[in-house]
C-alpha positions in Angstrom: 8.3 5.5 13.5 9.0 5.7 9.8 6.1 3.7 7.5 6.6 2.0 4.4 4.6 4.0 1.1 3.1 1.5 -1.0 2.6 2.5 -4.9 0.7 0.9 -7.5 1.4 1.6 -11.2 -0.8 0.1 -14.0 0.9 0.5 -17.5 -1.1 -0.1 -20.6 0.5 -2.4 -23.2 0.5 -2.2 -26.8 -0.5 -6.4 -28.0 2.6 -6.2 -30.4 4.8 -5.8 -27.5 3.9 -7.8 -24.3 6.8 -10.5 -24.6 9.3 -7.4 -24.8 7.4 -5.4 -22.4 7.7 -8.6 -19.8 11.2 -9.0 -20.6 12.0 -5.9 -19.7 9.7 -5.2 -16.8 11.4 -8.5 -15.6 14.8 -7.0 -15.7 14.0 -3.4 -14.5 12.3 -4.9 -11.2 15.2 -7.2 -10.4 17.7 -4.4 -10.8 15.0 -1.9 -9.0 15.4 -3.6 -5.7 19.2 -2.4 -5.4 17.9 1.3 -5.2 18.3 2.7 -1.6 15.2 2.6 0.3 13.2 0.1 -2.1 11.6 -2.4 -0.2 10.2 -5.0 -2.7 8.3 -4.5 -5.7 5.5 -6.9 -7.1 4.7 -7.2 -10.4 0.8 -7.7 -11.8 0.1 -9.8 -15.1 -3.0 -10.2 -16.7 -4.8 -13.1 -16.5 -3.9 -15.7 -18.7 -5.9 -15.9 -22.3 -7.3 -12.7 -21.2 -7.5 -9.4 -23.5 -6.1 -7.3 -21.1 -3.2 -5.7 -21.8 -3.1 -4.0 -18.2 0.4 -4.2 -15.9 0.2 -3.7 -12.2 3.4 -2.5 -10.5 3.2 -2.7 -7.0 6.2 -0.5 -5.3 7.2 -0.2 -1.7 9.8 2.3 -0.5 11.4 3.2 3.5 10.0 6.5 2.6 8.7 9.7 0.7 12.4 10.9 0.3 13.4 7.4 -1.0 10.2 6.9 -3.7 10.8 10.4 -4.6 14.8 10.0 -5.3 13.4 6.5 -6.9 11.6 8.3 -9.7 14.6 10.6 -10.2 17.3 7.9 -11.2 19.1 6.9 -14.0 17.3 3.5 -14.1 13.9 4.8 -13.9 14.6 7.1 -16.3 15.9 4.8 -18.6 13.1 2.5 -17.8 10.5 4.8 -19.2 12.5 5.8 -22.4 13.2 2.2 -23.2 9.4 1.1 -22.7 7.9 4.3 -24.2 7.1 2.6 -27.8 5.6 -0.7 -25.9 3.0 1.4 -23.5 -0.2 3.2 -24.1 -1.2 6.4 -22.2 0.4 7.7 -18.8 0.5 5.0 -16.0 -1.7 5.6 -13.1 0.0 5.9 -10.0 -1.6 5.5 -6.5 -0.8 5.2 -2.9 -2.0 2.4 -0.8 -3.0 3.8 2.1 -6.2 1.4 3.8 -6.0 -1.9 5.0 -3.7 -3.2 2.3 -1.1 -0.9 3.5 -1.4 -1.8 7.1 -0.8 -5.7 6.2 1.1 -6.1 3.1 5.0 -6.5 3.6 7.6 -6.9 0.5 8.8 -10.6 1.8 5.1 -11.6 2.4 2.1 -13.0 1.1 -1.1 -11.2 2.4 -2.7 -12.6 5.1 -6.0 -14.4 4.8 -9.4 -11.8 4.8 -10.6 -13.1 7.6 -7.3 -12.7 9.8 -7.3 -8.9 8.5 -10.8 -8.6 9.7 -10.6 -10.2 13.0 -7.4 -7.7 13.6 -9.0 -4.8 12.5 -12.1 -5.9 14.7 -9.7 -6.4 17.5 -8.6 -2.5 17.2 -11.5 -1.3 16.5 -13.9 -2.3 19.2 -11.7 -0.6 22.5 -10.9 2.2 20.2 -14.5 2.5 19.7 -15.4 2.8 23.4 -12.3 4.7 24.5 -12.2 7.6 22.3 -15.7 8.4 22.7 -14.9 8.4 26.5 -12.1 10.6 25.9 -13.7 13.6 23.3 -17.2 13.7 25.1 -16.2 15.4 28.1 -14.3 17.7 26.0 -16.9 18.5 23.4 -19.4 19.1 26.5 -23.0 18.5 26.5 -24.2 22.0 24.3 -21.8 20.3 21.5 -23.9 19.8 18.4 -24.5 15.7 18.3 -23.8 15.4 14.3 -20.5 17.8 14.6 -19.6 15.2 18.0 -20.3 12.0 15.7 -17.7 13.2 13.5 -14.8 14.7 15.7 -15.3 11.2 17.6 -15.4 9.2 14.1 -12.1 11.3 13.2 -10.7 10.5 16.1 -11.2 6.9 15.7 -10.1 6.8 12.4 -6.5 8.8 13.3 -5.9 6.3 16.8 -6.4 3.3 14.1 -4.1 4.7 11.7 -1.3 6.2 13.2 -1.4 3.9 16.5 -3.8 1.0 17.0 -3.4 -1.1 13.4 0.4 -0.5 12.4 0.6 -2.0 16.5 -1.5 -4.8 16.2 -0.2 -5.6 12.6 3.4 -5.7 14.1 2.9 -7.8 17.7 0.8 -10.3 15.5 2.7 -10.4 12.6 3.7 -14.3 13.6 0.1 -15.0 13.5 -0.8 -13.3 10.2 2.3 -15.0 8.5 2.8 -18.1 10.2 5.2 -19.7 7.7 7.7 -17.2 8.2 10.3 -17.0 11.1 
């Protein structure tokens, strides 16, 4: 089952050029979302009569192969020469990987915290009890208790990952975003 990456870029703006910087991060983002694989972008402004000067970019692609042909277009390209005199510094880029990736979709909102944490609950209690179940009889008895802690604690973590949460997230997805059909 493919995922969808999720990238967030924070640019640094010079104060002499936030209404040009806006205007074009405006336009770059609408025309963005016709690049094969994109699958929504969000963009970050700072708080109102704040001093920041700090952009967030939030990216979602299909893929690896789609973010990475992303960064090699025309329009990105042409992005970052035509916003070089308006920035500060190298963006930051980083991949959302924890529960943020597991619930946020391009279309959508994010669910309330407390629907996140009564899913993840929901995961993690049966994943709790059934991979211990399973690794203990492997490890056997003479296997040292800290090393066992963590297999079984790896284990967890990769079930949640890779099976349990993009599951859940996807049967209750009606329930997390109710006001979308």
């Amino acid at each position: 089952m493919a995922e969808t990456l999720h990238i967030a870029i924070v640019r640094r703006v010079r104060k002499t050029h936030i209404e040009a910087f806006e205007r074009a991060l405006t336009e770059f983002a609408s025309r963005s979302l016709a690049e094969p694989g994109a699958r929504g972008v969000h963009c970050i402004y700072p708080p109102p009569g704040s001093d920041s000067t700090e952009y967030g970019i939030l990216r979602s692609f299909a893929s690896a192969a789609d973010r990475d042909a992303f960064y090699e277009t025309a329009l990105y390209k042409e992005w970052l020469a035509r916003i070089a005199p308006m920035v500060e510094g190298e963006p930051t880029y980083r991949r959302l990987e924890g529960l943020e990736a597991w619930f946020r979709t391009p279309a959508e909102a994010m669910p309330p915290r407390w629907k996140m944490a009564l899913l993840t609950w929901i995961a993690v209690w049966p994943v709790s009890m059934i991979v211990p179940a399973i690794l203990l009889p492997l490890l056997g008895p003479n296997f040292p208790h800290a090393l066992a802690s963590g297999v079984i604690a790896g284990g967890i973590v990769a079930v949640l990952t890779w099976g349990a949460m993009p599951l859940l997230v996807k049967l209750a997805h009606p329930w997390l975003h109710p006001g979308n059909k």
